[in-house]
N, C-alpha and C positions, 0 to 999 in steps of 0.2 A: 504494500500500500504506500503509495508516496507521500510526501512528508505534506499536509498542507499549511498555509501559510494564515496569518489572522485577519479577519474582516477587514478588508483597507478603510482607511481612514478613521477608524478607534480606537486605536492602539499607539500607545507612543515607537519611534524608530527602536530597532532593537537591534545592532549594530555593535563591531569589532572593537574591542577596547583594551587598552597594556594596564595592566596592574604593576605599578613600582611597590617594593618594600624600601624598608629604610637598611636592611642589611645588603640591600644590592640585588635583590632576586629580583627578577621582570618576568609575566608571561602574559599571552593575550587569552581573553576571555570576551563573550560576548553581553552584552547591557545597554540598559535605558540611559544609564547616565551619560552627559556628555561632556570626552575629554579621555584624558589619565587619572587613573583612581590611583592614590597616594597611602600604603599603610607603611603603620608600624611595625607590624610582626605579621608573617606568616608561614606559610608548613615548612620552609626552607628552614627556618631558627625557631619557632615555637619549642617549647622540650617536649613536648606532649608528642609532637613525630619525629625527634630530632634524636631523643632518649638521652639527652641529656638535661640534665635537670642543673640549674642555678639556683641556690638557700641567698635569698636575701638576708638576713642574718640584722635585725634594727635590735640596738639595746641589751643583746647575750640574749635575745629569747632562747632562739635555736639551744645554744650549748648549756644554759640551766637549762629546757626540757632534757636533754640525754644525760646532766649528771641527773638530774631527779628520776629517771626510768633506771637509770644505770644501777642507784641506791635499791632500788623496788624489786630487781633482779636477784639483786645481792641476796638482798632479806628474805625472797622468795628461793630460792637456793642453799640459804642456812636451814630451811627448814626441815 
């Protein structure tokens, strides 16, 4: 079955568009918007597909969470 196309003249232009990242990736994709779509992250650096994960680390959270886990262990282990 061939692809149809939408009722002309009610629908906005739906047309070839580059997606920039701010790490440097570029690829084309197709969209309503008009121009170049501009992000900040995507699948190229996100950690989510990347598997690399980055700990923003504000204030020692991160490292009192793991002495506090680390103690819980302990104690959980003496017993």
């Amino acid at each position: 079955m061939p692809r149809q196309m939408p009722k002309e003249k009610i629908h906005p232009n739906y047309e070839a568009v580059q997606v920039k990242c701010a790490c440097g990736s570029s690829f084309e994709t197709r969209s309503t918007h008009k121009g170049d779509i501009h992000v900040e992250i995507c699948s190229a650096c996100h950690p989510f597909f990347t598997g690399k994960q980055r700990l923003v680390d504000t204030a020692g959270r991160v490292e009192r969470f793991r002495r506090k886990y680390a103690k819980s262990t302990e104690a959980q282990a003496a017993k």
